[in-house]
C-alpha positions in Angstrom: -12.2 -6.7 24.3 -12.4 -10.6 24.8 -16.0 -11.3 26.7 -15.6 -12.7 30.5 -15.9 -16.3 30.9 -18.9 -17.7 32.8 -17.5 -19.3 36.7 -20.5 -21.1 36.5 -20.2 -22.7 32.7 -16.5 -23.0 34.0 -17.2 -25.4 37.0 -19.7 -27.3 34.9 -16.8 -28.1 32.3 -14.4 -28.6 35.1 -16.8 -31.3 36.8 -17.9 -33.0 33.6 -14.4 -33.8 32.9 -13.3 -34.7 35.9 -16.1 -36.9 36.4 -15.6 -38.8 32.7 -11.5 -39.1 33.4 -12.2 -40.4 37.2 -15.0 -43.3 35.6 -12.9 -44.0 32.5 -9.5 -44.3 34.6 -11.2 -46.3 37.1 -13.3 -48.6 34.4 -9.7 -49.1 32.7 -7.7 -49.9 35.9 -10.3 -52.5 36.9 -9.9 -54.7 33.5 -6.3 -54.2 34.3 -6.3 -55.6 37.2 -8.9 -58.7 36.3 -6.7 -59.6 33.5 -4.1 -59.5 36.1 -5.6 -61.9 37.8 -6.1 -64.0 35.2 -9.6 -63.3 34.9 -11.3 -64.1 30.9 -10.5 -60.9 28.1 -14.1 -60.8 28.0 -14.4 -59.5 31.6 -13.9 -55.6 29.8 -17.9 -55.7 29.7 -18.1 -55.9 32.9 -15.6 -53.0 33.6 -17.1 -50.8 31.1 -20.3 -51.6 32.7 -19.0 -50.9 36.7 -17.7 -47.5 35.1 -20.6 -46.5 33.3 -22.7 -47.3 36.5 -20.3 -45.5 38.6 -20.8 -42.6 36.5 -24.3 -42.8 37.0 -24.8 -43.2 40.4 -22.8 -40.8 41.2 -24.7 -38.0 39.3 -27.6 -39.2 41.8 -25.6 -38.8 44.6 -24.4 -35.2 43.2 -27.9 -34.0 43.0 -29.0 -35.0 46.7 -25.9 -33.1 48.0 -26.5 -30.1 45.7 -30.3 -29.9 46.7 -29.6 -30.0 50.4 -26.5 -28.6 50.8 -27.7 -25.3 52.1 -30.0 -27.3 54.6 -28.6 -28.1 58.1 -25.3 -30.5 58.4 -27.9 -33.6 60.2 -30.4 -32.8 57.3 -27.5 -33.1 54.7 -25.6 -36.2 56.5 -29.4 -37.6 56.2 -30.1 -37.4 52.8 -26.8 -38.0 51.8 -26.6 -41.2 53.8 -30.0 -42.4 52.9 -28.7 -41.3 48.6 -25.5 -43.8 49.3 -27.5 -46.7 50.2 -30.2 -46.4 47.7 -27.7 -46.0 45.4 -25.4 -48.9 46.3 -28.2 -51.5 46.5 -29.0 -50.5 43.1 -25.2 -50.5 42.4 -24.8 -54.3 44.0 -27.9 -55.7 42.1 -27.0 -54.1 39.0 -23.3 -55.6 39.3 -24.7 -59.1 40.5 -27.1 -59.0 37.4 -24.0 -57.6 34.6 -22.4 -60.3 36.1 -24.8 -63.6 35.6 -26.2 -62.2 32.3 -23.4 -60.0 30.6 -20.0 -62.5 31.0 -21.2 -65.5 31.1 -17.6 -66.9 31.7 -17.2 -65.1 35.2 -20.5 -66.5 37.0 -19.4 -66.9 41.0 -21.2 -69.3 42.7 -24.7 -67.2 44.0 -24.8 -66.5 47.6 -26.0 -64.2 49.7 -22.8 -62.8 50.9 -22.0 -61.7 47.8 -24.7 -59.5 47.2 -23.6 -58.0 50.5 -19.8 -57.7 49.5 -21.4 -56.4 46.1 -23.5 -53.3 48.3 -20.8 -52.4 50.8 -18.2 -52.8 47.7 -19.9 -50.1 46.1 -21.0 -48.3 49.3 -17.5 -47.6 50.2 -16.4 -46.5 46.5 -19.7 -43.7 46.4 -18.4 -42.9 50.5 -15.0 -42.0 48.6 -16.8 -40.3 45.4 -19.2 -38.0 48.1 -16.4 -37.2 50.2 -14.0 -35.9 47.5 -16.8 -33.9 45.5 -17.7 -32.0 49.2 -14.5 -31.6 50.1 -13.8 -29.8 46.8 -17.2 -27.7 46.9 -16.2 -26.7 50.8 -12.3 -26.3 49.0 -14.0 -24.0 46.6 -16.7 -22.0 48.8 -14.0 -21.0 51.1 -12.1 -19.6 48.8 -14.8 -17.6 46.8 -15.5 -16.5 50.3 -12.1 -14.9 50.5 -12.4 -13.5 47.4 -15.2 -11.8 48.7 -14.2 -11.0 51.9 -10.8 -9.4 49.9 -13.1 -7.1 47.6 -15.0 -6.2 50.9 -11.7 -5.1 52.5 -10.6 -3.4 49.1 -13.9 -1.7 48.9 -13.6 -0.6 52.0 -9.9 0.2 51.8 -10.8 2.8 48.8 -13.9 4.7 50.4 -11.9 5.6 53.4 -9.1 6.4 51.0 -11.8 8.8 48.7 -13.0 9.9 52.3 -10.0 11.2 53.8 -9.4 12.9 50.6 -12.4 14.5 49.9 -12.2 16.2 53.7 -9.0 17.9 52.4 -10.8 20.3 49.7 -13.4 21.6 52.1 -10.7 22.2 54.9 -8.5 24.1 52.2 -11.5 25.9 50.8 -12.9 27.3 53.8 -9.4 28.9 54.4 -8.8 30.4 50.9 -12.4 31.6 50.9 -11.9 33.5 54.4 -8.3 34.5 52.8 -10.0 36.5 49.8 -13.0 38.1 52.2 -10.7 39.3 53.9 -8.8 40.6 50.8 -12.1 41.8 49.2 -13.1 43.5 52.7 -9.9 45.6 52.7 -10.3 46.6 49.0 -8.1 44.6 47.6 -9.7 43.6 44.2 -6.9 42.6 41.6 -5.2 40.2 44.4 -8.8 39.1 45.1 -9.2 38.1 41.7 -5.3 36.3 41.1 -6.4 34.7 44.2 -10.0 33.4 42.7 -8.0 32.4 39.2 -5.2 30.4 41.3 -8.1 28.9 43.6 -9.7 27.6 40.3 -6.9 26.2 38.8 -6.1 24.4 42.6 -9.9 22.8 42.5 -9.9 22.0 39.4 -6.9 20.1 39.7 -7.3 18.9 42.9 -11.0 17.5 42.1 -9.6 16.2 38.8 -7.0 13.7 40.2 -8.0 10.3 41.6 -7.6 9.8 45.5 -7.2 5.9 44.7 -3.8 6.8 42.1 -0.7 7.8 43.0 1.2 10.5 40.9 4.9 11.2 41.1 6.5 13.7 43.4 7.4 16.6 40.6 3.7 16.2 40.1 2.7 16.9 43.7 5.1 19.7 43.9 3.8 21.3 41.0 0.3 21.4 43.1 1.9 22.7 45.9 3.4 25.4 44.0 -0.1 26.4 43.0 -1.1 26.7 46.4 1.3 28.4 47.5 1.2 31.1 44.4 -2.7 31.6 46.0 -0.7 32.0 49.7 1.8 34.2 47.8 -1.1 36.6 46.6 -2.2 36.8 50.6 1.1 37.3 51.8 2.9 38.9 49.4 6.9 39.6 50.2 6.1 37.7 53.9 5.8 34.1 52.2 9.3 32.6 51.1 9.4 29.6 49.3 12.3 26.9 48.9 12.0 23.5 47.3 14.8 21.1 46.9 13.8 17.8 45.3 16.5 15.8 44.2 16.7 13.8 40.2 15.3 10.2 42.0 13.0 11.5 44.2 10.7 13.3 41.6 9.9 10.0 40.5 8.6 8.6 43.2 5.1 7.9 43.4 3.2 9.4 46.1 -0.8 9.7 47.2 -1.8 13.2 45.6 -2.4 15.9 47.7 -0.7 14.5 50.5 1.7 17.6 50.9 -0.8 20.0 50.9 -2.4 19.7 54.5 1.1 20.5 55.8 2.2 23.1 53.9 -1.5 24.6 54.9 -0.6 24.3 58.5 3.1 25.7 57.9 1.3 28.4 56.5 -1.3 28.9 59.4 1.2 28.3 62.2 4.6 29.2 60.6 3.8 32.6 58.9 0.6 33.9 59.0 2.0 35.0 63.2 4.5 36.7 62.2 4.6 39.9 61.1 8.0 39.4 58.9 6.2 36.7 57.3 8.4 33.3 57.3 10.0 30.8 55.3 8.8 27.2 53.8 11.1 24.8 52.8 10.5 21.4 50.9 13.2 19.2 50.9 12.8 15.4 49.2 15.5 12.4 48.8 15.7 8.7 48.4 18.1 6.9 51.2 18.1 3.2 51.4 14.9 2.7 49.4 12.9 4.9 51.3 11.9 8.7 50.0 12.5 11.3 53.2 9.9 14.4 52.7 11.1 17.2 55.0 8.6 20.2 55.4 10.2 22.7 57.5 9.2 26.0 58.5 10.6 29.0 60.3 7.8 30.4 62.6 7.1 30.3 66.2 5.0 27.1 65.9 2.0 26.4 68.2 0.5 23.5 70.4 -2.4 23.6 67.8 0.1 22.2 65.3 -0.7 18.5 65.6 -3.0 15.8 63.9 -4.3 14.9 67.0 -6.8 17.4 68.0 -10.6 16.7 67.4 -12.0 20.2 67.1 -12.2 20.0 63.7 -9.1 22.5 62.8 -6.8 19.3 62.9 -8.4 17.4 60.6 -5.7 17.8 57.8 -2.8 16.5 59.4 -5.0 13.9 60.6 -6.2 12.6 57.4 -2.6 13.0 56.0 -1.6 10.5 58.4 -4.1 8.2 58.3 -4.0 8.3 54.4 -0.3 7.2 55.2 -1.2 4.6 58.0 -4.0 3.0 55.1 -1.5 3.0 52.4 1.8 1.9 53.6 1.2 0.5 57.6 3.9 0.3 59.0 6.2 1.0 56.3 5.7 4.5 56.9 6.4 7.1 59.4 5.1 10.5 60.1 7.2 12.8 62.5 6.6 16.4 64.1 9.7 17.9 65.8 10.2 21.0 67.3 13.4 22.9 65.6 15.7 25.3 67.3 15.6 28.2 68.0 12.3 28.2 66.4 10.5 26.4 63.8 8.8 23.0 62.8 9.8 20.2 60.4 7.1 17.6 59.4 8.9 14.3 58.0 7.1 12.1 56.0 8.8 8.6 55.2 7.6 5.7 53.3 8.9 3.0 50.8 10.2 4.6 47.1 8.9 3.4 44.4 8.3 4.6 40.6 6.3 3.4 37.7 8.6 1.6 36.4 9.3 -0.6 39.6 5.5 -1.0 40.0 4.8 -2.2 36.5 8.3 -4.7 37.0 6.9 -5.9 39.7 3.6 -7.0 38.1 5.3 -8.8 35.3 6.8 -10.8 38.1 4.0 -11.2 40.0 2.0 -12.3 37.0 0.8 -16.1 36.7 
């Protein structure tokens, strides 16, 4: 595995050449222009010597704005005004001096106004320098702070995620547990124990699989058809089961466990009341790019069957909604309706998507 590259070494480069390319281009385009203007060849000296003390300077200047740039904006406008004119005097008499001792051919006529055009000359060209190297460090500190705001929000995004999840197994347990009491109160010891297998295998599974990854539908399903093979061993001939998933939609990715609170409350609401027992059906498709989940159920249904309630018994439906609402916003919907003469139907829709499309996507969305 390649190591990670430094940011910091990174930047460092990143400034050091930009810094060498904005001197040398600058050094270059002022002999340019002196020859020009029909300035002597020997004038290079002197634009090798404004870029070299360009270069300088400005690594002053750098320093004074990196030292106090976590002070307060007057404190930094201070010190960075007070660098800039220290550092163009030094500029202007360094220039004035290149310029009576190092081309000897280009001597002006000394006056004090040119010592003055030499400062604000430079002045103006470290103002330019200073403003460009803030506006990139503020450039580049407002983005790392999106970056880091982004990894808050992720970070965020996958404890509730691992939260919601992690209510469901208590919720589910707590039932199954009471289910094989009851079993083991009434002397039923061989379903007691097919029920303490299946429940193992469930967990197991359940505990095994990431809340943060999605698995495909047939996957789910085959989850659900281990819970229900526990609910089987309660009910016996009273629980019927019938799951329809068609070819496309078993590929579809969906958030584990995200069936299971429903079918739990089907279960509760749908057949444990009745002393025939009832029916669950399962029913998945893909329509316009968009997988349809129906959970349906036969039973007299109850005002208790909603995610809404706060008591505590709720709390499945609840979280399987909100593990929706986190997911997919508004991309997905979550329905209750009443069915006649009797019944429920729970139908969960969001966008469909497989593997395949995800890891396409990627490649296109790669740099």
């Amino acid at each position: 595995m390649p190591p990670t590259p430094d940011p910091l070494k990174s930047r460092q480069l990143q400034f050091w050449l930009l810094q060498t390319a904005v001197w040398l281009g600058y050094g270059v385009e002022t002999y340019l222009a002196a020859l020009g203007q029909g300035r002597p060849v020997g004038y290079y000296k002197l634009a090798l010597f404004d870029s070299v003390c360009g270069f300088a300077l400005t690594l002053v200047v750098r320093a004074v704005l990196k030292s106090t740039w976590n002070r307060t904006p007057r404190q930094r406008i201070a010190w960075g005004a007070g660098a800039l004119t220290v550092c163009s005097l030094v500029g202007g008499y360094a220039w004035a001096l290149a310029i009576y001792g190092v081309c000897t051919d280009c001597k002006p006529p000394p006056s004090w106004l040119g010592y003055i055009s030499y400062f604000f000359g430079w002045f103006y060209l470290l103002l330019a320098w200073a403003g460009a190297y803030v506006g990139i460090k503020l450039a580049r500190q407002l983005q790392q702070e999106k970056e880091t705001a982004l990894k808050a929000t992720a970070m965020a995004h996958q404890a509730q995620l691992r939260m919601l999840r992690y209510q469901l197994n208590p919720h589910f347990l707590f039932n199954t547990l009471n289910a094989i009491s009851t079993l083991i109160l009434d002397g039923q010891r061989e379903p007691a124990n097919g029920m303490v297998g299946a429940l193992s295998g469930f967990l197991r599974y359940s505990l095994d699989s990431d809340p943060e990854q999605k698995i495909t539908l047939d996957q789910e399903i085959g989850a659900i058809r281990r819970y229900l093979a526990i609910e089987q061993l309660r009910f016996g001939d009273r629980l019927a089961v019938g799951i329809l998933v068609t070819p496309p939609a078993g590929d579809a990715l969906v958030p584990s466990l995200i069936l299971q609170p429903v079918i739990e409350n089907a279960v509760k609401y749908g057949v444990s009341r009745r002393e025939e027992g009832g029916r669950i059906e399962i029913i998945a498709r893909v329509e316009g790019g968009i997988l349809d989940i129906a959970l349906r159920d036969d039973g007299p249904g109850s005002l208790d069957y909603r995610p809404e309630r706060s008591d505590g018994h709720g709390v499945g439906l609840a979280n399987t909604r909100e593990r929706l609402n986190v997911l997919y916003g508004d991309q997905q919907h979550f329905t209750i309706v009443r069915l006649q003469p009797q019944g429920t139907e729970v139908r969960i829709q969001f966008p469909y998507e497989t593997a395949q499309l995800e890891d396409r996507a990627a490649c296109e969305s790669a740099p």
